[in-house]
C-alpha positions in Angstrom: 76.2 102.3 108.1 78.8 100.2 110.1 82.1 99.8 107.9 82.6 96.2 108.3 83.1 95.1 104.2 86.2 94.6 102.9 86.4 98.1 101.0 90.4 98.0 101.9 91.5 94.0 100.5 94.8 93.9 99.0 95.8 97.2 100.9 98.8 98.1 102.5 98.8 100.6 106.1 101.3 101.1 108.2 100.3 102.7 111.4 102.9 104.8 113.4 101.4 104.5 117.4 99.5 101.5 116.6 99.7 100.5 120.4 96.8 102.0 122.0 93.9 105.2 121.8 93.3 106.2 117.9 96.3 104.5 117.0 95.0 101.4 117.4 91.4 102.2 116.8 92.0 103.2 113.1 94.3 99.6 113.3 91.8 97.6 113.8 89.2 99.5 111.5 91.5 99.2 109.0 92.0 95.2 109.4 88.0 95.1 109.6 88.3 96.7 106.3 90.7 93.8 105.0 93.7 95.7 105.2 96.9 94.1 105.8 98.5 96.5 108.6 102.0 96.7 109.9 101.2 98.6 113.5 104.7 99.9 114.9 105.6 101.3 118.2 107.7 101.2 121.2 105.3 99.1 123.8 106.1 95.1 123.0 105.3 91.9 124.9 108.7 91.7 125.3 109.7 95.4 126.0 107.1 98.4 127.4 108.4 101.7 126.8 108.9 104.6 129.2 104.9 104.9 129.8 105.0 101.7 131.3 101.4 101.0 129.8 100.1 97.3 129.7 98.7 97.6 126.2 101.2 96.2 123.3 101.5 96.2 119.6 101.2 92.4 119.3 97.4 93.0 121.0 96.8 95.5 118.4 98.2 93.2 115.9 96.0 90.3 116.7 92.7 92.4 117.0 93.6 93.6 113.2 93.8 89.9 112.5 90.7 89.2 114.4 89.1 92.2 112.9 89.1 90.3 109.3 92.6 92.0 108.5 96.0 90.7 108.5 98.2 92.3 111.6 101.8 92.5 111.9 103.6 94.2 114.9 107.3 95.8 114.1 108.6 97.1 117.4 109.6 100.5 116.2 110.9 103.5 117.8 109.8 106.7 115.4 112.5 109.2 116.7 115.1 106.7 115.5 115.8 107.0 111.4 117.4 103.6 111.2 114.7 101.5 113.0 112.0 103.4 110.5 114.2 103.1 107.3 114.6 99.3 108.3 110.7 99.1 109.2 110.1 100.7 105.6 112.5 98.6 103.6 110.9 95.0 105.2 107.4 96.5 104.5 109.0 97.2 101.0 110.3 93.5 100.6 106.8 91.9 102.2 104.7 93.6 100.0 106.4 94.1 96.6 106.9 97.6 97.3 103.7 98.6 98.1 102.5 100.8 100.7 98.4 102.3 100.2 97.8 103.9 103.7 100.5 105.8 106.3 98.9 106.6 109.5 101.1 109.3 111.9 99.8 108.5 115.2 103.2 108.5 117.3 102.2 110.5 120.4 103.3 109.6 124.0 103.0 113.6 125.2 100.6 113.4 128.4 103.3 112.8 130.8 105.6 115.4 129.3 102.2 118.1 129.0 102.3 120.6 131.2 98.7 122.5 131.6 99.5 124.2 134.7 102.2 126.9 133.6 103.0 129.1 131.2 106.1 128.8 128.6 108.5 130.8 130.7 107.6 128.6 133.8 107.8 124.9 132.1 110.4 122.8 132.1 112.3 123.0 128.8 114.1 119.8 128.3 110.5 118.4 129.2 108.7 120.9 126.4 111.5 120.4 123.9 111.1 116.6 124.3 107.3 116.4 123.8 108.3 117.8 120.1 110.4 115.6 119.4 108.5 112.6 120.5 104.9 114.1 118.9 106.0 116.0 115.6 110.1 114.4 114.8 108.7 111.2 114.5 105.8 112.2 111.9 108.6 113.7 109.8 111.1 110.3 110.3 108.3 108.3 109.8 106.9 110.2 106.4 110.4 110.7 105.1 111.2 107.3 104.7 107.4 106.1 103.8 106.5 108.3 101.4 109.3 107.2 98.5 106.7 103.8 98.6 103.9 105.7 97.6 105.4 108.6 95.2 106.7 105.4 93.0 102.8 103.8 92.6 101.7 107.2 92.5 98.8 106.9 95.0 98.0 106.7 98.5 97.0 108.3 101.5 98.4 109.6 104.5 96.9 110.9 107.5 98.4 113.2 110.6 96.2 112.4 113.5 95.9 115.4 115.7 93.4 117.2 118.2 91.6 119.7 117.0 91.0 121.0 113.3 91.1 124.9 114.2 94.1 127.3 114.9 92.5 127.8 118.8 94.7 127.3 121.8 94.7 124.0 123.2 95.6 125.4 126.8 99.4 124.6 127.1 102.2 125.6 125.1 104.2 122.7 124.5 101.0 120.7 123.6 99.3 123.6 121.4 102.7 123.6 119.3 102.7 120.0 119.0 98.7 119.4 117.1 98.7 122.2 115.3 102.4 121.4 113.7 101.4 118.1 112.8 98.2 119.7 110.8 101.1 121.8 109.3 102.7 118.7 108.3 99.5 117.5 106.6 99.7 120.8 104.3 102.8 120.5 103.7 102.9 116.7 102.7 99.8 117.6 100.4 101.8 120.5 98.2 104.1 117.8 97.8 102.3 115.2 97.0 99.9 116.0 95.2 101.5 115.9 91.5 102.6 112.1 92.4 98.7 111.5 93.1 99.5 111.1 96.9 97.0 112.9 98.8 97.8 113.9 103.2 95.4 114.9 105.2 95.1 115.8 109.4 92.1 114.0 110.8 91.0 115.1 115.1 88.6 112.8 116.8 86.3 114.5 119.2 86.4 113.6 122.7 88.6 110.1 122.4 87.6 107.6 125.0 90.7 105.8 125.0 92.4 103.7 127.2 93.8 106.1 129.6 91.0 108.0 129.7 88.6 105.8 130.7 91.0 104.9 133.6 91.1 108.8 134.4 87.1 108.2 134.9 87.7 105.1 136.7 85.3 103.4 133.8 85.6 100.6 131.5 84.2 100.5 127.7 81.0 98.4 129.4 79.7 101.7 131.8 81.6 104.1 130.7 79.0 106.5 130.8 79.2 106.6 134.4 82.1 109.0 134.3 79.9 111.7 132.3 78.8 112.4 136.7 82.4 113.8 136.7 82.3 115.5 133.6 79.2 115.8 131.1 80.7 116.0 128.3 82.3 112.9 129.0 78.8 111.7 127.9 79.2 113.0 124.3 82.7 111.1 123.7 83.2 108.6 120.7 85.3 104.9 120.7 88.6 105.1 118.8 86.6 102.9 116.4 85.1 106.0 115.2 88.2 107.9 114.5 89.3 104.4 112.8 86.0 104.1 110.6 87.0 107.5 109.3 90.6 106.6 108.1 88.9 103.6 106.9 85.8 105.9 104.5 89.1 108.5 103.3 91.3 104.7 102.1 88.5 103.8 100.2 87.3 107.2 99.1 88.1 107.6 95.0 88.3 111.2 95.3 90.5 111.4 98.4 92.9 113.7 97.1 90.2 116.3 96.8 90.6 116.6 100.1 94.1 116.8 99.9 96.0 119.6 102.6 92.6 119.8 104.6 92.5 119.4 108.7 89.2 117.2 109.2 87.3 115.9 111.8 85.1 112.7 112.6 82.1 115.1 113.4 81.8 116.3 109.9 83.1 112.9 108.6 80.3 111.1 109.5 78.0 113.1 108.0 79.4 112.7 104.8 80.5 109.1 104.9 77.6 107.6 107.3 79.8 105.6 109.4 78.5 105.2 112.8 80.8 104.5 116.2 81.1 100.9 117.0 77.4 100.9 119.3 75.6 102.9 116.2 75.8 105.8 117.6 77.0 109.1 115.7 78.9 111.7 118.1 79.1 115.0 116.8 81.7 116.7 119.4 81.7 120.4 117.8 77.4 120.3 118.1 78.0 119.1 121.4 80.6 122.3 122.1 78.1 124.9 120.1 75.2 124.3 122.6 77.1 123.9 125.8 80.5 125.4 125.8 80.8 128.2 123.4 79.1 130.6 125.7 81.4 129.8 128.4 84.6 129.2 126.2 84.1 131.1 122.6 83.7 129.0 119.6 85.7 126.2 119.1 87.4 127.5 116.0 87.6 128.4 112.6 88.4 124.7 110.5 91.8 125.0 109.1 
C-alpha cells in the first residue's frame, strides 16, 4: 500500500530540519497525506547556512504543496529560543492554536563528525558543537511546541535518529548525539503521556539522501550504480520511506501505545504496509542479519 490518501486533512506538523534527507522526506509525506506543514530550518533562498548546501526550505515547502499538502517555510534557527518561541507563537496564531504533529529532525553533524579518532584525540569545541546543533535544538524546539499539544491533549512527536539499539555508532561525538535524542523520546513520553501526547524516536535504515547519493556520485534515477562501491548501498530506502512512516504513526488511533519506544522503518512496514516511493519494502536490519552480523555482531538489542 502506497500512502497517498488524505489520512492527515486538517492536520497540523511542524518539521524541525525540513530542508533536506528525512527531514524533508517525512515533509512531503506528510503534505501527500494533506497535512498542512510548517518546515523550518536554516538553509533559505535567500540565506544558505554554514553547510552551504543548494537544497532550501522554500523547495521542501513547495513539494509539500505539490505533494497534495499545504507547505509553509519559516526560516528558523533551532539553537536559538527566540526564533523557535516566535516560530511557535505564529504557528499558534495561523492555526487557532493547534499543532497535531512535531517532527525533531534538526541535524547538520557530518561536517563536525569525526570517525577517525577516539574522544581524547577529537577536537572538543568541534564535539561539543555537534551536541548542541543535533540534541539543544530537539530540546528548544520541544520546549516551546509541546504547550500546543498538552492544551488539545493529543498529538505526536517524533525524534528522528539512527539506529533503535544502544550499539556504538563508531564515533563518540556522533554515538552521544542518536542515542540522546532516543533518550529524549522517553523522556517526552513519561511526560506526556497523562496529557494524551504520545513521543516516539523513529531510525530509517540506510537513508539515500541527498548527500549520500552525491558520496556515490548517483542520482535518485541510477542510484543503484553506487551499490559497485558498496553493496549494501543496494539495500537503501528513499527518505519517502522514513516519511510514509511518520505519516502511518499521525494517523494511527492507537499511537500512544507506542508511546517512549525507539522504532524503525524496517519493522514499520511490516506492520503498517507502506511501501518506499518505487513499491519496494527495504528491510535494513534483514539485510544486516544475513550479511554483516557475522563480520560485525548483531545490530542491537531495540531499545
Amino acid at each position: 500500500m502506497t500512502i497517498r490518501t488524505p489520512q492527515l486533512a486538517g492536520r497540523v506538523a511542524l518539521v524541525a530540519g525540513g530542508t533536506r534527507g528525512g527531514g524533508r522526506g517525512i515533509a512531503v509525506e506528510l503534505g501527500a497525506a494533506g497535512a498542512t506543514v510548517y518546515v523550518t530550518g536554516r538553509s533559505s533562498g535567500a540565506h544558505r547556512s554554514d553547510l552551504d548546501r543548494a537544497e532550501t526550505i522554500e523547495e521542501t515547502a513547495q513539494q509539500v504543496t505539490a505533494a497534495g499538502g499545504r507547505g509553509i517555510a519559516v526560516r528558523t534557527d533551532h539553537s536559538d529560543p527566540e526564533e523557535v518561541r516566535a516560530l511557535v507563537t505564529r504557528i499558534a496564531a495561523e492555526q487557532d492554536g493547534r499543532l497535531d504533529i512535531l517532527v525533531n529532525s534538526v541535524w547538520g553533524g557530518d561536517p563536525l563528525t569525526d570517525w577517525e579518532h577516539p574522544l581524547w584525540e577529537q577536537d572538543l569545541d568541534q564535539g561539543l558543537r555537534l551536541l548542541r546543533q543535533a540534541v539543544e535544538t530537539h530540546v528548544i524546539t520541544s520546549r516551546y511546541a509541546l504547550p500546543l499539544m498538552v492544551a488539545r491533549r493529543s498529538g505526536l512527536v517524533v525524534e528522528v535518529t539512527d539506529g533503535n539499539t544502544a550499539r556504538y555508532r563508531g564515533s563518540f561525538f556522533y554515538d552521544m548525539a542518536k542515542s540522546a535524542v532516543i533518550r529524549l523520546a522517553v523522556a517526552q513520553a513519561a511526560e506526556l503521556k497523562p496529557y494524551g501526547v504520545a513521543a516516539v524516536a523513529l531510525t530509517p535504515g540506510f537513508l539515500r539522501s541527498e548527500a549520500m547519493l552525491e558520496h556515490f556520485g548517483v542520482t535518485e534515477a541510477n542510484w543503484r550504480d553506487g551499490a559497485a562501491d558498496d553493496p549494501n548501498f543496494a539495500h537503501s530506502e528513499t527518505p519517502a520511506y522514513l516519511g510514509r512512516a511518520v505519516v502511518a504513526l499521525a494517523a494511527d488511533p492507537d499511537v500512544i501505545a507506542r508511546t517512549g519506544r525507539a522504532l524503525a522503518t524496517w519493522d514499520l512496514h511490516k506492520e503498517y504496509g507502506f511501501t518506499d516511493a518505487d513499491g519496494s519494502r527495504p528491510d535494513f536490519a534483514a539485510h544486516w542479519a544475513r550479511n554483516l552480523e557475522a563480520e560485525y555482531g548483531p545490530l542491537g538489542d531495540p531499545l
